[in-house]
C-alpha positions in Angstrom: 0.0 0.0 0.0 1.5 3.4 -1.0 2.2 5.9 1.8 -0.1 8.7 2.3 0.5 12.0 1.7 -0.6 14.8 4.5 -3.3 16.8 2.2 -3.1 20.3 1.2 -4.7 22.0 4.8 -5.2 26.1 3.5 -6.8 28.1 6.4 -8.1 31.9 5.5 -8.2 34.3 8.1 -9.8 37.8 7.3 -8.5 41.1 8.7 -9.2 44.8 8.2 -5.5 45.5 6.5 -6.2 42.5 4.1 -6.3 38.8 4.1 -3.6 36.1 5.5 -3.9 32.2 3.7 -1.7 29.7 5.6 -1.3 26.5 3.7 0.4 23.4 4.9 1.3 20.4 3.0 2.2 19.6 -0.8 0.9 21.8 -3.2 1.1 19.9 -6.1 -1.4 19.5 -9.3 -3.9 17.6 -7.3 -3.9 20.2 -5.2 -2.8 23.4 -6.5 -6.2 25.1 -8.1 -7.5 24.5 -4.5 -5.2 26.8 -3.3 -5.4 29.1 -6.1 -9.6 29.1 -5.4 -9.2 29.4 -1.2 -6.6 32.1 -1.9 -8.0 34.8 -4.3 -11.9 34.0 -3.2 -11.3 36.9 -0.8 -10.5 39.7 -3.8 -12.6 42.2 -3.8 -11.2 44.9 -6.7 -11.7 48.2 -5.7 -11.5 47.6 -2.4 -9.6 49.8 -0.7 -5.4 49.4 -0.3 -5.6 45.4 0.7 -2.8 42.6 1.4 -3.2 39.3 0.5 -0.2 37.6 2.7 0.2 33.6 2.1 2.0 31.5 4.5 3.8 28.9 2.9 6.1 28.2 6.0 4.4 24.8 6.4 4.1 23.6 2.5 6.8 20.9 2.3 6.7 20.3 -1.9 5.8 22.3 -4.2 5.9 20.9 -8.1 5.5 22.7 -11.2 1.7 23.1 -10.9 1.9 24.3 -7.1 4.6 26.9 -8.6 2.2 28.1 -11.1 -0.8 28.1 -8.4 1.7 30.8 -6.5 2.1 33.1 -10.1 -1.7 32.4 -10.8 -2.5 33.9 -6.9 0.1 37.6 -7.3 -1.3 37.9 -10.7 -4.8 37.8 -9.5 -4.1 40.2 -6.7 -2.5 42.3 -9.1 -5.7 42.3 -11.1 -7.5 43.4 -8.1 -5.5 46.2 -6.9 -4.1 44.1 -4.2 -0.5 43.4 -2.2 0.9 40.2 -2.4 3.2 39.0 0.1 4.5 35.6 0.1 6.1 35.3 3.5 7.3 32.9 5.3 8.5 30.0 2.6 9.6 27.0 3.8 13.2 26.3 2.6 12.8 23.6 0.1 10.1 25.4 -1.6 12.4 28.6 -1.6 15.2 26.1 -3.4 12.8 25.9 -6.1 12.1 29.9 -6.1 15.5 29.8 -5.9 16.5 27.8 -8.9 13.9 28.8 -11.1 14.7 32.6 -10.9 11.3 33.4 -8.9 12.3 34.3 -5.7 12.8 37.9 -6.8 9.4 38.1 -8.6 7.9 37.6 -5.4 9.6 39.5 -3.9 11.5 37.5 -1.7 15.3 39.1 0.0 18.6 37.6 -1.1 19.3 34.1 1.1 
C-alpha cells in the first residue's frame, strides 16, 4: 500500500489590512487550483489598499503546478488592486524559487 500524503490544509483568516492564507502540505497538481480558489476568493477589486499575505512556512513540496498556483495567486491580486506578500517559505520550496529565478518576482530578500 502506497504511503499517504498529509493533504493540502489552507486556512483563511480575514482582517481589516487584508487577508492572510496559511497552507500546509504539498501543493502539487492535485492540489494546487485548491489553493489558487481558497486564496484569491477573498479579492474584492476596488476595495480599498488590501494585502493578501500567504503563509507557505508549512508547505513541504511544491511541483511545477503548485509553482504556477503561487504566479496564478500575485497575478490575481494584481488584477485586483491588491498586495501580495509571500512570506514565510519554507526552505525547500524557496530552493525551487530559488532555482527557477522566482524568488525575486515575489519579492522575496537575497538568502
Amino acid at each position: 500500500m502506497p504511503a499517504l500524503r498529509p493533504p493540502l490544509v489552507v486556512v483563511v483568516d480575514l482582517a481589516d489590512s487584508g487577508v492572510k492564507v496559511t497552507a500546509s502540505g504539498q501543493i502539487d497538481f492535485r492540489e494546487c487550483m485548491y489553493l489558487v480558489g481558497e486564496a484569491t476568493a477573498p479579492l474584492v477589486p476596488g476595495a480599498r489598499a488590501q494585502t493578501l499575505a500567504l503563509d507557505i512556512g508549512a508547505v513541504t513540496f511544491c511541483d511545477s503546478a503548485g509553482i504556477a498556483a503561487l504566479i496564478q495567486i500575485q497575478r490575481a491580486c494584481g488584477a485586483a488592486g491588491w498586495t501580495f506578500v509571500l512570506d514565510p517559505v519554507h526552505p525547500s520550496v524557496r530552493r525551487v524559487l530559488d532555482w527557477t529565478g522566482l524568488s525575486a518576482w515575489f519579492g522575496l530578500a537575497n538568502s
